[in-house]
KOLKENU-985917 format. One record per residue: residue number from 1; residue in one letter; x, y, z of N, C-alpha, C in turn. Coordinates in Angstrom, 2 decimals. Layout:
<sites>
(site NUM,a,(X,Y,Z),(X,Y,Z),(X,Y,Z))
...
</sites>
This chain:
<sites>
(site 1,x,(54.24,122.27,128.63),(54.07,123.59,128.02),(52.66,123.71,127.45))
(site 2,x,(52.45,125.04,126.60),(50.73,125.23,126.19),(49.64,124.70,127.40))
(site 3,x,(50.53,125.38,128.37),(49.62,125.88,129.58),(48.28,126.51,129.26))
(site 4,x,(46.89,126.28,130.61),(45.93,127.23,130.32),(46.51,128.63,131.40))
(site 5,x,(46.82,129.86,130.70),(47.07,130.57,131.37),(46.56,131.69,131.20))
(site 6,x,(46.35,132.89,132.31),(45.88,134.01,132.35),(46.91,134.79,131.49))
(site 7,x,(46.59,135.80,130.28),(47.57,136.45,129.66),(47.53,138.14,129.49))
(site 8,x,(48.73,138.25,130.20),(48.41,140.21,130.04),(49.46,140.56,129.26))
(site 9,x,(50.69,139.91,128.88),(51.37,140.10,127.37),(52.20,139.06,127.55))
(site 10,x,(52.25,139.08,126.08),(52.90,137.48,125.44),(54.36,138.56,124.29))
(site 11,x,(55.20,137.09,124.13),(56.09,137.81,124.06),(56.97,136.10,123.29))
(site 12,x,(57.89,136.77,122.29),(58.39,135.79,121.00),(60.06,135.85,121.33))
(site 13,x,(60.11,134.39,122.13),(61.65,134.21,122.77),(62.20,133.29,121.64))
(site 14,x,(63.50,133.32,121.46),(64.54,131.89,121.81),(64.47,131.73,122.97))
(site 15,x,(64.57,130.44,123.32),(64.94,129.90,124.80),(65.44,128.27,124.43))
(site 16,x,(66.39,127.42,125.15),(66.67,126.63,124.63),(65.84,125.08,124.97))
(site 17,x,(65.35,124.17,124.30),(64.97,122.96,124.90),(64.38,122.70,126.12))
(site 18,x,(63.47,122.38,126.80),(63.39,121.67,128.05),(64.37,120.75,127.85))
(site 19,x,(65.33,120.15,129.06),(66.37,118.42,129.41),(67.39,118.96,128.34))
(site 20,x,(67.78,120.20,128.05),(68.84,120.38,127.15),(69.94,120.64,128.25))
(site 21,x,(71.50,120.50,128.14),(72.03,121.17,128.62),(71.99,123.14,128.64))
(site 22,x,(71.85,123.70,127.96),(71.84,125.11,127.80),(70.67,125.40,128.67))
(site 23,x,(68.93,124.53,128.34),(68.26,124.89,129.58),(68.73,125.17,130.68))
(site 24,x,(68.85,124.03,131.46),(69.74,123.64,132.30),(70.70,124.58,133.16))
(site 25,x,(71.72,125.15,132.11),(72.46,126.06,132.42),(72.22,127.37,132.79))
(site 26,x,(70.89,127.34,131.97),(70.42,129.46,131.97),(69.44,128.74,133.21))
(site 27,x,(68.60,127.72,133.31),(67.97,128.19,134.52),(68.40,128.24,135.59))
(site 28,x,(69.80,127.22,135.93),(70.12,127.14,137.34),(70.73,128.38,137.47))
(site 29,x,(71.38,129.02,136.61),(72.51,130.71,136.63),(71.07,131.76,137.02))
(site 30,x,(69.86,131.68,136.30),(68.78,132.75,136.77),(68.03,132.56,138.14))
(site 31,x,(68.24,131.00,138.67),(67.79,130.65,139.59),(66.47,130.39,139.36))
(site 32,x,(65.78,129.84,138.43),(64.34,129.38,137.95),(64.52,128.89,136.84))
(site 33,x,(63.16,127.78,136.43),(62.97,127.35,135.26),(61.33,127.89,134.75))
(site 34,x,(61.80,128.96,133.52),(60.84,129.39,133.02),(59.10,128.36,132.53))
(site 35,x,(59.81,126.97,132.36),(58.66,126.01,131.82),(57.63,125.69,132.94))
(site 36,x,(58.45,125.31,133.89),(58.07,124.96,135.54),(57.71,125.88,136.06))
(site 37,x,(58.47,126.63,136.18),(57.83,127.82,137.28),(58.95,127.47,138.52))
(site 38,x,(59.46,126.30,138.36),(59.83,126.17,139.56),(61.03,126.79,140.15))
(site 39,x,(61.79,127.24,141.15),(62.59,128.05,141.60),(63.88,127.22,141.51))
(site 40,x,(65.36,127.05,141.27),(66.27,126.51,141.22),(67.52,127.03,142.04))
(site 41,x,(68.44,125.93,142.88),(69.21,126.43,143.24),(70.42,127.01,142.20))
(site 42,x,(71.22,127.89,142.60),(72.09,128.85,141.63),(73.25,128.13,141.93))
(site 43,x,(74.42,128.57,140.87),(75.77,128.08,141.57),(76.44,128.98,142.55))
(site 44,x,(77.00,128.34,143.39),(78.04,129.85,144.42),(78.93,130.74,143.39))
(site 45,x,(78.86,131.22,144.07),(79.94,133.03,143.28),(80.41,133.96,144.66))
(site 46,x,(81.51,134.03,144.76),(81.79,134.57,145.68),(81.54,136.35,145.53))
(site 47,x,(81.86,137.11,147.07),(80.97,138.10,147.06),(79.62,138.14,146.99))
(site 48,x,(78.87,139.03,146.61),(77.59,139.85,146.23),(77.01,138.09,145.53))
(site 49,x,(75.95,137.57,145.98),(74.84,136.15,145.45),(74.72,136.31,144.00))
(site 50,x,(74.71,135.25,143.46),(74.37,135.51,142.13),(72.45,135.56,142.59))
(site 51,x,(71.86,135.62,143.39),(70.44,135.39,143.53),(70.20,137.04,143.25))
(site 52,x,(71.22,137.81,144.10),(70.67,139.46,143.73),(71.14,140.07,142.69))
(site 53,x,(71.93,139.74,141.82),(72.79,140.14,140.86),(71.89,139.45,139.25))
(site 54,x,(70.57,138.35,139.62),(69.98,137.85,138.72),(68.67,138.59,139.08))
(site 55,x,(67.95,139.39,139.75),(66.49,139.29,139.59),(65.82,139.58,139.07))
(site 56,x,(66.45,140.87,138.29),(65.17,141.33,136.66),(65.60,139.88,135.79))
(site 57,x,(66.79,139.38,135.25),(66.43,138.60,134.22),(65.50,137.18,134.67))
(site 58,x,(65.56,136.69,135.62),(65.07,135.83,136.47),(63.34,135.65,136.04))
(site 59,x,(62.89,137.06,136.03),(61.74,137.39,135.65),(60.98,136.97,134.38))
(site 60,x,(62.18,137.18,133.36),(61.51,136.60,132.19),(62.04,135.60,131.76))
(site 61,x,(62.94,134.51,132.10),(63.52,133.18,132.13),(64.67,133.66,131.03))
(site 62,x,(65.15,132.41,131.23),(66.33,132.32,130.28),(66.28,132.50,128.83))
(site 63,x,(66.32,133.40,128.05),(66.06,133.90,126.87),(66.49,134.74,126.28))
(site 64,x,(66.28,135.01,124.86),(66.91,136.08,124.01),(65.69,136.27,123.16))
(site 65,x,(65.51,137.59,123.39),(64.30,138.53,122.71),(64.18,138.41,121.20))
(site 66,x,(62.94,137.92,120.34),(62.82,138.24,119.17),(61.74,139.13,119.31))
(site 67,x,(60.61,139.52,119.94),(59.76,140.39,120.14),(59.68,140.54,120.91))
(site 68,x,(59.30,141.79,121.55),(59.26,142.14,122.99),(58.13,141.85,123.76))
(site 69,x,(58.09,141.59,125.08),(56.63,141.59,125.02),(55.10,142.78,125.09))
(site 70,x,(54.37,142.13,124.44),(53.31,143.12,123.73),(51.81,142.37,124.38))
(site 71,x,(51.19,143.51,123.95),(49.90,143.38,124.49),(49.36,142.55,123.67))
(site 72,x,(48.40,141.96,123.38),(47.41,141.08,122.18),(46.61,142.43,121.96))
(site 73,x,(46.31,142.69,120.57),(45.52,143.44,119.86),(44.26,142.94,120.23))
(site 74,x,(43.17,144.06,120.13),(41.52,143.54,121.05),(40.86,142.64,119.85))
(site 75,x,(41.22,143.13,118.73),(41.10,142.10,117.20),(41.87,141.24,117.47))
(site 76,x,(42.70,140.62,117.89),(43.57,139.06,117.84),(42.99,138.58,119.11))
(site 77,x,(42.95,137.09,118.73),(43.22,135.99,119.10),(44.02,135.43,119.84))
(site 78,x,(44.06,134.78,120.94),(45.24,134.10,121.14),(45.18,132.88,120.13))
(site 79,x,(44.34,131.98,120.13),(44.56,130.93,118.95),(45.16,131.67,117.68))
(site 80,x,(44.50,132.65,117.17),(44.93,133.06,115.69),(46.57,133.37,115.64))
(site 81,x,(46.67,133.55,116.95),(48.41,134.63,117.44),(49.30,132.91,116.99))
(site 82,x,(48.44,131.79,118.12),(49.39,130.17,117.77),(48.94,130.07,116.60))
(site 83,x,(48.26,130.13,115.98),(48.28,129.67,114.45),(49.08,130.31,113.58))
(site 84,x,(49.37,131.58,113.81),(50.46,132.50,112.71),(51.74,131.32,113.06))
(site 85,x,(51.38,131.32,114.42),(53.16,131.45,114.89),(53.54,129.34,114.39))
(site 86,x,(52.74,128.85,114.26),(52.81,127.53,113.89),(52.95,127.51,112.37))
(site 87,x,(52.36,128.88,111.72),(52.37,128.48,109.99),(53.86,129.70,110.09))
(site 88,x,(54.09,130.34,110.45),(55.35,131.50,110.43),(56.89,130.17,110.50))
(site 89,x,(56.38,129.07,111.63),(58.47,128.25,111.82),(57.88,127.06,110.84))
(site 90,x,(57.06,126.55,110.30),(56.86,125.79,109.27),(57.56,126.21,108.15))
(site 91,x,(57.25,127.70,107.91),(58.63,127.74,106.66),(59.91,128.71,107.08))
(site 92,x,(60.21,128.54,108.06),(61.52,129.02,108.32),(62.75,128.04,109.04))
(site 93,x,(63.40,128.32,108.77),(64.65,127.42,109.12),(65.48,127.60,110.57))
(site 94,x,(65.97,127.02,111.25),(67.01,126.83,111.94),(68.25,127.91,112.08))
(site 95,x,(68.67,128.21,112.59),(69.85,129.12,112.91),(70.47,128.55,113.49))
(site 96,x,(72.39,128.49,112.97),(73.19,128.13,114.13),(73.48,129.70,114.92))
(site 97,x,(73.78,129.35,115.86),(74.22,130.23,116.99),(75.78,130.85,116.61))
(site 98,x,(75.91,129.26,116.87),(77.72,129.23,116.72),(77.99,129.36,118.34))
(site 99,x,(79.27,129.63,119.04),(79.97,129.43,120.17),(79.47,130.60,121.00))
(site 100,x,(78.47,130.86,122.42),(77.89,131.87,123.28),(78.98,131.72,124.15))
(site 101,x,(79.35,133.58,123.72),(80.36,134.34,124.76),(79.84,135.07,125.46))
(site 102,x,(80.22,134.78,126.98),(79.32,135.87,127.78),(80.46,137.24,127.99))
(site 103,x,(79.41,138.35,127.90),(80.11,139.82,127.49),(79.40,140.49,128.40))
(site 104,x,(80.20,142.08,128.76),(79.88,142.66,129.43),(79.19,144.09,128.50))
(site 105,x,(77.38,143.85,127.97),(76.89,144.55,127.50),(75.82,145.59,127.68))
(site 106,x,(76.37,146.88,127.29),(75.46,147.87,128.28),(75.11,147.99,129.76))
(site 107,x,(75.99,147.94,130.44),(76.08,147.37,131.54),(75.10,146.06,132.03))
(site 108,x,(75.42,145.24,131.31),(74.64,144.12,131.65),(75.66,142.54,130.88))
(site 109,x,(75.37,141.75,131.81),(76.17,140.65,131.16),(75.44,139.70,130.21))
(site 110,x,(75.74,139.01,129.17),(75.15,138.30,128.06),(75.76,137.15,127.54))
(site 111,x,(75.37,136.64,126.88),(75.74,135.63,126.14),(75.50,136.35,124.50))
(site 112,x,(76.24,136.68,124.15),(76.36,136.99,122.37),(76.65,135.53,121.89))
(site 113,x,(76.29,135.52,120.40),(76.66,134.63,119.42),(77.68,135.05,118.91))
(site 114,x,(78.09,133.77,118.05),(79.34,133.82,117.20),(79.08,134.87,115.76))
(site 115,x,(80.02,136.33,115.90),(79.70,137.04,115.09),(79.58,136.89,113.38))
(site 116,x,(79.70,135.50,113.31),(79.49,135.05,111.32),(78.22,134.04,111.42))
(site 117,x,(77.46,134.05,112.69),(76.36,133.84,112.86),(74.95,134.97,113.08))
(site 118,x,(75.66,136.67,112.89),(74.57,137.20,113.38),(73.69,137.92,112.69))
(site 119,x,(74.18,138.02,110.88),(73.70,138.63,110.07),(72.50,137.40,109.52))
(site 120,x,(72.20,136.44,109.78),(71.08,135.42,109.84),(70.16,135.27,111.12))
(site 121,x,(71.00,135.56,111.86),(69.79,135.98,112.93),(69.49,137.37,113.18))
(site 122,x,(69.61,137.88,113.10),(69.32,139.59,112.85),(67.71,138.96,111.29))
(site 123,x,(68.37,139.01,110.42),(67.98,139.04,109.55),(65.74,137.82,109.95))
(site 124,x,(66.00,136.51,110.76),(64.64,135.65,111.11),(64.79,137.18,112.15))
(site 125,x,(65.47,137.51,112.89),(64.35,137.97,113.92),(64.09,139.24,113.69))
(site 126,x,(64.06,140.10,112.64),(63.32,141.32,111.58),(62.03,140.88,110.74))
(site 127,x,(62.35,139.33,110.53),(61.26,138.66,110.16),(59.79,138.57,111.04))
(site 128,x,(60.37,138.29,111.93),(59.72,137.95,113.23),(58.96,139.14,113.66))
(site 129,x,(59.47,140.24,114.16),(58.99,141.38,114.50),(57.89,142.01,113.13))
(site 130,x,(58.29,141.95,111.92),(57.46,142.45,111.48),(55.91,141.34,110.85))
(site 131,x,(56.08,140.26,110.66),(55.35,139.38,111.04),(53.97,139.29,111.90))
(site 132,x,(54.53,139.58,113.25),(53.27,139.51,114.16),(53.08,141.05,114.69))
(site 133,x,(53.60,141.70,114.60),(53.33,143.14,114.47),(51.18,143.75,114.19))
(site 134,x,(51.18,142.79,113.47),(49.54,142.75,113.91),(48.49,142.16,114.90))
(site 135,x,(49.56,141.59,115.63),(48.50,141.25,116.51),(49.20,142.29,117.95))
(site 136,x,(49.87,142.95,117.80),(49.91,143.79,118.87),(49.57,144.91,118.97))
(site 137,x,(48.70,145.34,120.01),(48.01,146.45,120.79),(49.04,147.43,120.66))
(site 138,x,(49.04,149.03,120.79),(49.24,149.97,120.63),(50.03,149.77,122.01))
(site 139,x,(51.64,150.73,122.45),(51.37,151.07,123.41),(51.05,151.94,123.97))
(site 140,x,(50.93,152.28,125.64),(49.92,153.13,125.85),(50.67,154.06,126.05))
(site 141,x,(49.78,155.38,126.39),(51.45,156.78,126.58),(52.08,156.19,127.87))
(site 142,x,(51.69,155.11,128.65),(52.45,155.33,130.05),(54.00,154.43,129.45))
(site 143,x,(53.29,153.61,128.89),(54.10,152.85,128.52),(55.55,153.64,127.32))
(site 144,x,(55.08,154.39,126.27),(55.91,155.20,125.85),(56.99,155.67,126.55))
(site 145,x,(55.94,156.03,127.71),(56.80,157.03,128.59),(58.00,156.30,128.88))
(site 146,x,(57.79,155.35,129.76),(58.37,154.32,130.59),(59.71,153.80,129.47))
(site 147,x,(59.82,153.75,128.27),(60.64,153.30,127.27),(61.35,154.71,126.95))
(site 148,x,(61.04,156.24,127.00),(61.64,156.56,126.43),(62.45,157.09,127.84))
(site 149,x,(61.99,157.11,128.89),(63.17,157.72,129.96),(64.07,156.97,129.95))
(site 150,x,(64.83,156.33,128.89),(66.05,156.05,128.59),(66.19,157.03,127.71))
(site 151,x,(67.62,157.10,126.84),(68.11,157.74,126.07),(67.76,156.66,124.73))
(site 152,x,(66.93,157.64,123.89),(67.41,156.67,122.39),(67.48,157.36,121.45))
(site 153,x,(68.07,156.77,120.45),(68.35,157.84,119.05),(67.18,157.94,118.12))
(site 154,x,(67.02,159.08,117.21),(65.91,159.01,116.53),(65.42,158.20,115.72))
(site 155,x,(66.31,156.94,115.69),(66.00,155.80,114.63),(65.54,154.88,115.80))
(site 156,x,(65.90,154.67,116.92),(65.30,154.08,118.35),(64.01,154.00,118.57))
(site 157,x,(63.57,155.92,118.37),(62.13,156.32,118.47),(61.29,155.76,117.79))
(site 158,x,(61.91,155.81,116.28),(61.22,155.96,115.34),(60.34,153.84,115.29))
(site 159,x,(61.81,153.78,115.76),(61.13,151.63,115.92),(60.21,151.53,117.32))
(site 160,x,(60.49,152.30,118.48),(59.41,152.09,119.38),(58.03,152.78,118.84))
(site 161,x,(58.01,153.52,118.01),(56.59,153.94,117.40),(56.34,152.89,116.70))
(site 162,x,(56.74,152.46,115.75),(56.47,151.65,114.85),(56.13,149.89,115.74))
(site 163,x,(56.78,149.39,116.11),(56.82,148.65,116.67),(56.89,147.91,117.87))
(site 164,x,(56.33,149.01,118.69),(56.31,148.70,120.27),(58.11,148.72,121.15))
(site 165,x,(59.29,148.23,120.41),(60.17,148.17,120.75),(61.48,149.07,119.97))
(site 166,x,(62.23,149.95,120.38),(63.01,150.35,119.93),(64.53,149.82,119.45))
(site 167,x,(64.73,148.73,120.00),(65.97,147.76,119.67),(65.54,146.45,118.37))
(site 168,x,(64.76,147.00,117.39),(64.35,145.84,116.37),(65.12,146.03,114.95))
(site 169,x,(65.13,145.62,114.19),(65.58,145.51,112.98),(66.66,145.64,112.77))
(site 170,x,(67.70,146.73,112.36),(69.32,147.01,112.47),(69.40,147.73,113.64))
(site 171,x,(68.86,147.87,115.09),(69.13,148.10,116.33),(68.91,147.39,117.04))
(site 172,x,(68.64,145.80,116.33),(68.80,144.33,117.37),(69.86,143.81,117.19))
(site 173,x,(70.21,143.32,118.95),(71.37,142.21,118.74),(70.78,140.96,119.81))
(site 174,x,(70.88,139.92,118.93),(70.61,138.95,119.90),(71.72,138.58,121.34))
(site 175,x,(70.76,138.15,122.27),(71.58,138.04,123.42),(70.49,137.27,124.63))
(site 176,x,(71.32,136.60,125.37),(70.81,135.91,126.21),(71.01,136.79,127.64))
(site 177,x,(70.48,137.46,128.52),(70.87,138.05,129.21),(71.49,137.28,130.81))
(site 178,x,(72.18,137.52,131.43),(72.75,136.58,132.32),(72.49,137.52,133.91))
(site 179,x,(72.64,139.17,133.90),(72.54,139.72,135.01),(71.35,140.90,134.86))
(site 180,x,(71.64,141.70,136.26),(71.18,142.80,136.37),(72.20,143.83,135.67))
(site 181,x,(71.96,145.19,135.13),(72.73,145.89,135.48),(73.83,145.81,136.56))
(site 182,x,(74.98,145.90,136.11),(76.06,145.63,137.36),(77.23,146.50,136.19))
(site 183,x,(78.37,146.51,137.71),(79.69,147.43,137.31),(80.25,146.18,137.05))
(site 184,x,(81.76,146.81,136.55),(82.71,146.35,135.65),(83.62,145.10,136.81))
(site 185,x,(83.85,145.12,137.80),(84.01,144.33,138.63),(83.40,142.96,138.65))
(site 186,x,(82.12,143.56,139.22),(81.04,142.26,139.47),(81.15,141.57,137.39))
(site 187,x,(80.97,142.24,136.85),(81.24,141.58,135.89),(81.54,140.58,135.15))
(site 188,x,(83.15,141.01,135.09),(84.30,140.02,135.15),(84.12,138.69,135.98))
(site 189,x,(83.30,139.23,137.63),(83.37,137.74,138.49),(82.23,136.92,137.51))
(site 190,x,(80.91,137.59,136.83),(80.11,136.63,136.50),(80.44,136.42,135.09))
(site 191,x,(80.97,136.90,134.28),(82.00,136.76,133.02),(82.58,135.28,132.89))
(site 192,x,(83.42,135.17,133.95),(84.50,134.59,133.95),(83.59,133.21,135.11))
(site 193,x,(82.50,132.86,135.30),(82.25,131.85,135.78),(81.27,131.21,134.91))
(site 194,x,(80.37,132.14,134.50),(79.84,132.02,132.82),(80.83,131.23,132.00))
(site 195,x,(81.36,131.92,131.93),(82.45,131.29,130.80),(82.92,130.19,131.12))
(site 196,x,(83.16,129.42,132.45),(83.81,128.40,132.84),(82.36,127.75,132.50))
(site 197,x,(81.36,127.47,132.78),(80.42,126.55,132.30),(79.71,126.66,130.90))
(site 198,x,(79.89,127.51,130.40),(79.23,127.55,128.88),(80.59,127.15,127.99))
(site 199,x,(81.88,126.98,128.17),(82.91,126.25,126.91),(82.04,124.72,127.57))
(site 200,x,(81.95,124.17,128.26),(81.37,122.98,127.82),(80.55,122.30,127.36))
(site 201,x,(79.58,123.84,127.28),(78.29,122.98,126.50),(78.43,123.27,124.85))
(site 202,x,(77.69,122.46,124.07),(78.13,122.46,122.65),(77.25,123.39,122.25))
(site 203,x,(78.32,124.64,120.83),(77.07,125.35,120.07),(75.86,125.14,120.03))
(site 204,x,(74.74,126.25,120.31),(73.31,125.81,120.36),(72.87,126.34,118.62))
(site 205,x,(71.65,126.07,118.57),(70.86,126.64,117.24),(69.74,127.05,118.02))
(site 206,x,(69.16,128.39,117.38),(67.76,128.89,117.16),(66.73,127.78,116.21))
(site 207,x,(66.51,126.84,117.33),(65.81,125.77,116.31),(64.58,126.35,116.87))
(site 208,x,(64.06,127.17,117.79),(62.31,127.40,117.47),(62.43,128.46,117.99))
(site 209,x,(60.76,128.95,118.02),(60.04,130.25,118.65),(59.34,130.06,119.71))
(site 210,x,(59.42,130.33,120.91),(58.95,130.05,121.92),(58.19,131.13,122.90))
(site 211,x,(56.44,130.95,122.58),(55.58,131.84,123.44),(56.11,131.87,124.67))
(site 212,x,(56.45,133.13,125.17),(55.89,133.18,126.65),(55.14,134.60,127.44))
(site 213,x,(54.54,134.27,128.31),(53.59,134.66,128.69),(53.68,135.54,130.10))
(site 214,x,(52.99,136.51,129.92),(53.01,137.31,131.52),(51.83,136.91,132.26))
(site 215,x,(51.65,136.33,133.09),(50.20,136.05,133.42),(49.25,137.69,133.91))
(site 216,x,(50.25,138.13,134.43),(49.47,139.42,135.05),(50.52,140.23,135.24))
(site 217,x,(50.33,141.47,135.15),(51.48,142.56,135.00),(52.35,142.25,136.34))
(site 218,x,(53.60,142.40,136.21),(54.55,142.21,136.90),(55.17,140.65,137.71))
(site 219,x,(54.32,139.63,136.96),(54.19,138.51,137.64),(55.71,137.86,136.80))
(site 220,x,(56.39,136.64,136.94),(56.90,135.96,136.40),(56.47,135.49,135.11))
(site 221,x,(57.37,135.63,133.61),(57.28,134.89,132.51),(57.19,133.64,132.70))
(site 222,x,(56.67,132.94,131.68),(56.17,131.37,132.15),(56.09,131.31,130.70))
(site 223,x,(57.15,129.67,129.83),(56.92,129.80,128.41),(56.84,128.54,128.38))
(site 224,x,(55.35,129.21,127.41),(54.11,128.49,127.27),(53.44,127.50,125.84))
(site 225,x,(54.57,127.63,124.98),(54.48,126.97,123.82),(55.69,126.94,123.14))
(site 226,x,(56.51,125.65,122.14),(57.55,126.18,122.01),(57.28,125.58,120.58))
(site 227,x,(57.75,126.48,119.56),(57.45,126.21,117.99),(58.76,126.06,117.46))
(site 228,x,(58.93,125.01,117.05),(59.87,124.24,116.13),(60.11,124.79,114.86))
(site 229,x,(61.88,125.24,114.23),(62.00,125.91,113.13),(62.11,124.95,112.23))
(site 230,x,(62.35,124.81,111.05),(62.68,123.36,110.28),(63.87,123.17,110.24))
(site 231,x,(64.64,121.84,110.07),(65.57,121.27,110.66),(66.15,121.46,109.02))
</sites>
């Protein structure tokens, strides 16, 4: 990791361990390993591949969003950006997770946490967002644009103005994303095979913050530093 890499936005994940089981698990299900780069075989799923049913999340590796990704401000640094982010998990702590259920959310499938785990993570990753909030660039109107041809509520708006992202503060929920958009069918099939391999792996923790990086617009995430919370 702490690759030399070309950067057109960087972006503030959970992601779990390199040689962890949970790695492991989210990369072979996305079919890549975000650290590597390298491409992974998937498990079978009958019907429709899990290879086409993964390819937007695939893109940004196995992860759950604490900031979205953002441009670097023309005033920041990338060093100054690793130095916040090295003095920012020096005094913050660890999160348990608790037990990841994969759910069928917004039409999209996930891994949620254990809900007496989420008012502490809600709570670091409000931290988080408002934190480095200075080192990110404005976005641009295309980009506005592009965020608001969804539907969002005026408290939605009001956080994509403020903060580049409209799902932050009490309109975040952490989540590991597992598919594309998909119906209620396909779902259930990746629901329910999810679920057969994640009861065996043990509760994870939000033990760090982990850079990753776009090298060039539309290219594959690649994460590129991983910052340790205190134990």
């Amino acid at each position: 990791m702490d690759q030399a890499l070309n950067i057109h936005r960087a972006a503030l994940y959970y992601a779990p361990a390199p040689g962890t089981p949970w790695h492991a698990f989210g990369s072979a299900w996305l079919g890549r390993d975000a650290v590597s780069g390298q491409a992974l075989a998937q498990p079978p799923l009958g019907g429709a591949g899990l290879h086409a049913l993964t390819s937007e999340p695939r893109r940004y590796g196995f992860h759950a969003t604490l900031k979205a990704p953002f441009r670097l401000a023309a005033s920041a640094s990338l060093e100054s950006f690793k130095q916040a982010l090295e003095d920012f998990t020096q005094g913050h702590a660890a999160v348990p997770l608790g037990t990841l259920t994969p759910t069928w959310m917004d039409g999209y499938v996930a891994l949620l946490p254990a809900p007496q785990a989420r008012p502490a993570i809600g709570e670091l990753a409000a931290q988080v967002v408002q934190a480095f909030d200075a080192f990110r660039a404005p976005l641009s109107d295309s980009e506005l644009s592009r965020r608001r041809a969804h539907p969002l509520s005026p408290r939605q708006d009001e956080l994509l103005a403020r903060y580049g992202y409209p799902y932050a503060l009490e309109e975040f929920r952490f989540h590991l994303t597992l598919s594309n958009a998909i119906g209620a069918d396909e779902a259930d099939r990746l629901i329910t095979a999810a679920a057969a391999q994640a009861a065996a792996l043990a509760p994870p923790r939000l033990d760090a913050i982990t850079l990753f990086v776009e090298p060039a617009p539309g290219a594959p995430f690649i994460a590129m530093r991983r910052y340790p919370l205190k134990d």
